[in-house]
N, C-alpha and C positions, 0 to 999 in steps of 0.2 A: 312526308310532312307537307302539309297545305302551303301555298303561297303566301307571304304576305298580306294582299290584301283579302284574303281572305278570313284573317286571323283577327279574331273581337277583342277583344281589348282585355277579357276575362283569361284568354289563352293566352296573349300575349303576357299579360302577370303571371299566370302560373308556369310555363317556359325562363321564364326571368327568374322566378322562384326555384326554380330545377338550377337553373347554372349557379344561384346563391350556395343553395345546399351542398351542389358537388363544390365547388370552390373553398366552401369554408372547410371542408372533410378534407381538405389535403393541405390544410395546416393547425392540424388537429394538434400534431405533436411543436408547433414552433411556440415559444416562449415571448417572451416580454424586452426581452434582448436587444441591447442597441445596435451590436452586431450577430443580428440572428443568422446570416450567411456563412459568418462562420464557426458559427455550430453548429449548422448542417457540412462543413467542412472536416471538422473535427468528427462528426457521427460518422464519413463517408456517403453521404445522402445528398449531396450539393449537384443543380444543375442548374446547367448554363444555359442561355439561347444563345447560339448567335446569330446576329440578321446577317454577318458577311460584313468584312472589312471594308467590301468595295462596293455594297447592295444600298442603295441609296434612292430607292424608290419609296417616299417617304410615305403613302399610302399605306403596302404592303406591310410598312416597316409598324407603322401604327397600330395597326390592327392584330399584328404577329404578336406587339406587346400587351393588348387589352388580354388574345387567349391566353398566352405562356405566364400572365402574371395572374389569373385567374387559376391557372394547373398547377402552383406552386413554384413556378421556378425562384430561382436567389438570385441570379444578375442576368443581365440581358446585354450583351454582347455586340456594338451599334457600330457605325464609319463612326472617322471623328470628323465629324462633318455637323456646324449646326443646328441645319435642319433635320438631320437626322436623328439627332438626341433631341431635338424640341418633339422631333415624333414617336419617338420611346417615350419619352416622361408625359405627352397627353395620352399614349394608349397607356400607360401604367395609372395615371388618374382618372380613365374613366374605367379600369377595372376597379380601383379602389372604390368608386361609389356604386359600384355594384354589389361588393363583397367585401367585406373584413378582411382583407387580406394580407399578409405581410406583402411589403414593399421591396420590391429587388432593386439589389446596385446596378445602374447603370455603370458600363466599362466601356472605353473605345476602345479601339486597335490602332495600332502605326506600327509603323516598318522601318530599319534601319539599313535594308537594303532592298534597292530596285528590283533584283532580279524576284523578289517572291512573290509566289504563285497569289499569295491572294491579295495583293493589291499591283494588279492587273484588268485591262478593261481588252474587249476585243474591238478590232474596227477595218472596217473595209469600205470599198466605193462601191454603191451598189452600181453605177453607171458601167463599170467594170465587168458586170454578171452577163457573162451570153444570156440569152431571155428561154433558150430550153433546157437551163439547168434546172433538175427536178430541187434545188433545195433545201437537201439533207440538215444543212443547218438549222431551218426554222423545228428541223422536225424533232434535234437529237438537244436543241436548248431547255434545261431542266428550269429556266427560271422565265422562257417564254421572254426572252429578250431581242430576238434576232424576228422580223417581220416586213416580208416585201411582196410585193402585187406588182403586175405587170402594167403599165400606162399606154394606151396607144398614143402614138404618135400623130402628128399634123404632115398631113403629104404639102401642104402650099395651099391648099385647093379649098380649104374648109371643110373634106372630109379626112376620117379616118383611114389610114392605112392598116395594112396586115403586118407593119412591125410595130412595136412593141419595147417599152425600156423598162427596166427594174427599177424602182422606187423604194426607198425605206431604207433596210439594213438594223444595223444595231441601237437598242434601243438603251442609250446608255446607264441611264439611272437603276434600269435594272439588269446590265450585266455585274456579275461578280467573279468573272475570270477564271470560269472552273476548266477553261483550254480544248473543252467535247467540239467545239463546232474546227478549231484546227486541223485536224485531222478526216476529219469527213467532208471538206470542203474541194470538191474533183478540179476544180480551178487552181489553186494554191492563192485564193485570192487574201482568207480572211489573216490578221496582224496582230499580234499581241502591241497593246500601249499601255508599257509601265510607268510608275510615278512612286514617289516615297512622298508621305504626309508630311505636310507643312509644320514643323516644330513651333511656330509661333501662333498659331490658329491650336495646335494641341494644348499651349500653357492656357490662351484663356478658355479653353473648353475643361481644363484640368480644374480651376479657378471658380468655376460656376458651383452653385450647392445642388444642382443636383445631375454633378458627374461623380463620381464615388469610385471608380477603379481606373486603371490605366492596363494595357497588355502592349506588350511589345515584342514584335515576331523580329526571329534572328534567324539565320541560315544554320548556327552550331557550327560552323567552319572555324571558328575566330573570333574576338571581341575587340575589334577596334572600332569598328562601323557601330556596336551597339554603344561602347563607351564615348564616343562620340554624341549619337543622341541624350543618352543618358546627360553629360556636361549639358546640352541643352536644354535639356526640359527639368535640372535640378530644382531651379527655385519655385516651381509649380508642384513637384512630386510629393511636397505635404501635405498639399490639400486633400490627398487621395486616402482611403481606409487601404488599398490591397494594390501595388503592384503584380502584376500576371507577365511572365517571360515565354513565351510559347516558341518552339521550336522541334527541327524533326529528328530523328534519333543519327546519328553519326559514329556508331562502332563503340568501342570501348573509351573513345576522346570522348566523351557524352559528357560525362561525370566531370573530368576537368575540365571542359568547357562551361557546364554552369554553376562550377565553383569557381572559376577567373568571374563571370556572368556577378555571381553572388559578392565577392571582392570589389565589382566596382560600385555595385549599389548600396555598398556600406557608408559610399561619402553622404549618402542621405538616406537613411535605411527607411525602408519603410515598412508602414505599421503592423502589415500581413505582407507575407510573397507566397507567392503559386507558381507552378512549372506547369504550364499546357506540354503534355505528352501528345505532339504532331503526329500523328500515325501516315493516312493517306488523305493528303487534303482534300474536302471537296466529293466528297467518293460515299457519302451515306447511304446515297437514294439511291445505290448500284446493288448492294445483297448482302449477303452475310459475310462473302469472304471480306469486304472492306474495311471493316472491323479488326480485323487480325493484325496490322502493323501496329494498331494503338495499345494493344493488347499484351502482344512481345514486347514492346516499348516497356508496360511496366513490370513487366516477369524480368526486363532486367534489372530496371531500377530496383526492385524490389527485394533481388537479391545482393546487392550493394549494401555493404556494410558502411560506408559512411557517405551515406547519400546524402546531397546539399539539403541543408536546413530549407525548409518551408512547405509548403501544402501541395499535391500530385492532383493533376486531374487530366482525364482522357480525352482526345478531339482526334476531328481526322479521321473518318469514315465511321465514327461512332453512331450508329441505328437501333434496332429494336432488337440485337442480338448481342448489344453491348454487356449487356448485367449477365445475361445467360453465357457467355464467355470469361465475364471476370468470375461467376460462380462456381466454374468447372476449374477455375486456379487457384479458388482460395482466396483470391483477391478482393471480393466486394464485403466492403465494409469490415474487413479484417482488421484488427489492431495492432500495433506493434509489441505491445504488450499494455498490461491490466492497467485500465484508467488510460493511456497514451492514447494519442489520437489515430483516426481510421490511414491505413498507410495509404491507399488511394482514396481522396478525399471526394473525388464528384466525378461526371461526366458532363460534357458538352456538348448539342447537339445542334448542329448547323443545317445543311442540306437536307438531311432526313426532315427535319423537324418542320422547316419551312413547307417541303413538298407536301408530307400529309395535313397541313393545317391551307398552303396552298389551296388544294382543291375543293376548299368551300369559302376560300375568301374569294373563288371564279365565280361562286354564283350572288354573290352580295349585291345587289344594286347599285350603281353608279350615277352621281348627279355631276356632270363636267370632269368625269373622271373621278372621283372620289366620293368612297361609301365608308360609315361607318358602321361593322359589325356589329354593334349593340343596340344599332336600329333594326336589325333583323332576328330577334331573338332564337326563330327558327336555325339560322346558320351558327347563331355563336354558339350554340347547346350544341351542335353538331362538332362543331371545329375543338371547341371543348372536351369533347369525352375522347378527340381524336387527340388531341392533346396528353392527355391523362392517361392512355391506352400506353404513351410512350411514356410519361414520368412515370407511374404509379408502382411499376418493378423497382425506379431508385427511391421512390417515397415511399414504398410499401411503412405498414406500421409495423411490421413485425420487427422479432428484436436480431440486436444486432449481432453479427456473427464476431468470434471472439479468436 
């Protein structure tokens, strides 16, 4: 693909024209529906973005929503943070004036306990880094958040000397606490810093019209800490179309954990509920075996006879081998029976998702740090079909398996 400026103004239309065409062909099948999300819940055909509970780089966050709302997704999965959902809902408005497109629910995430993995941020002193450590960390960050160069030093004298300090470190808005750089860090420098979201910055983000879902991550140990937030964020939880409970599987207590879960969201039930099947967090953009905990996740549920009321969907290492493993179980898009809805209703796709759409929001031009994708039509037609390469197995048009 030619550069930019190289592009006349006749190719730049017809490139524009290509990403319309592909866009409107992947809601070919969606209806007139005030909640068309979930009826792609209901078919089993529903897919999630998510930007990361703790990914707060509002650029990336923007631009993730013009493709993924362009490739068909139904909700887009943001922090509750702001400016974060101010930068979903402009990348979801200027896919809209690109394309005819259905409009996905915006959803944030909160947490009802500290310890979970994805609202975690890393942080370290880089003045702490001996100056011949090769690294490892910048190298093994899948979200490119971790960035340090060496500074020389002032001997006294007004020249440089031959030492050297470490400058930089973590680049907060875009970590998302997926724990790689822990481990490879030969100092024992780098630190997880946890945080649980602000329940009162949650009610008026609940409150705005255009946040449309809530998700709330639980450890599955216990429901005191979630009934706890829950008493908090009651008189906001109407505003919402779809509560989301997401959590990791915990043995055969799965099942009555989010049925106490379900018990307490009765005091204000709300309109839809969904159960995120946690697999391996964070873990997409690793291969295929990553996939496999989200997978057993629902071969249990699934054979559960009185599985909690409400809607299933996969997370947590879910890639591009997610549908090709729920097809070999029987699981994709199966019904529970004639006319009932799909027994796993969607997939969610976080890290995966981000990374292949990542590598061409690297080359988008930057004015003070921020580019908009849809000034470069060459990249979004790109990022686009990279997009669709991963939805179009759950949006496929074929019919549904019975």
């Amino acid at each position: 693909m030619p550069p930019l400026h190289s592009l006349s103004p006749s190719n730049k239309a017809l490139l524009l024209s290509t990403v319309k065409t592909l866009a409107r062909s992947t809601n070919a099948r969606s209806t007139k529906s005030l909640h068309a999300p979930i009826e792609s819940l209901r078919r089993g055909d529903w897919v999630k973005l998510i930007c990361g509970a703790s990914f707060e780089d509002v650029a990336d966050v923007r631009n993730l929503s013009v493709v993924y709302t362009l490739a068909g997704v139904d909700c887009i999965d943001c922090a509750a943070d702001a400016s974060v959902v101010n930068a979903v809902n402009e990348g979801i408005d200027a896919a809209l004036s690109i394309s005819a497109v259905n409009r996905p629910w915006v959803m944030i995430s909160v947490n009802d306990d500290r310890q979970d993995l994805h609202f975690r941020k890393a942080e370290f002193d880089p003045e702490e880094c001996p100056t011949d450590c090769p690294r490892p960390c910048e190298a093994i960050c899948p979200a490119d958040a971790i960035s340090l160069k060496l500074i020389p030093e002032n001997n006294g004298t007004g020249t440089s000397t031959l030492y050297s300090k470490p400058e930089g470190g973590v680049i907060t808005e875009r970590c998302y606490g997926c724990g790689r750089c822990f481990s490879v860090c030969p100092f024992d420098k780098i630190r997880a810093m946890t945080y649980v979201r602000d329940p009162i910055t949650t009610c008026n983000l609940l409150e705005r019209d255009d946040v449309n879902a809530l998700e709330i991550h639980t450890n599955g140990r216990g429901t005191n800490l979630f009934s706890e937030l829950w008493d908090s964020l009651e008189d906001s939880i109407s505003h919402t179309k779809l509560i989301a409970v997401s959590l990791p599987y915990v043995g055969e207590a799965s099942v009555g954990v989010m049925n106490q879960i379900l018990s307490i969201m009765q005091s204000c039930p709300p309109l839809y509920n969904l159960w995120q099947l946690d697999g391996r967090p964070m873990s997409g953009d690793i291969g295929r075996g990553a996939t496999k905990q989200t997978i057993s996740y629902a071969i249990h549920l699934a054979s559960t006879q009185n599985r909690p009321h409400g809607f299933y969907q996969l997370a947590g290492g879910t890639n591009l081998h997610t549908v090709e493993c729920l097809e070999k179980e029987r699981l994709f898009r199966t019904k529970t029976g004639i006319g009932e809805d799909a027994l796993i209703g969607g997939i969610a796709y976080g890290g995966y998702a981000r990374k292949i759409v990542g590598k061409v929001l690297q080359k988008v031009p930057t004015e003070n740090g921020y580019g908009r994708i849809e000034d470069h039509p060459e990249h979004l037609l790109e990022a686009l079909e990279a997009a669709l390469a991963l939805l179009g197995p759950v949006k496929s048009l074929q019919s549904d398996s019975t």
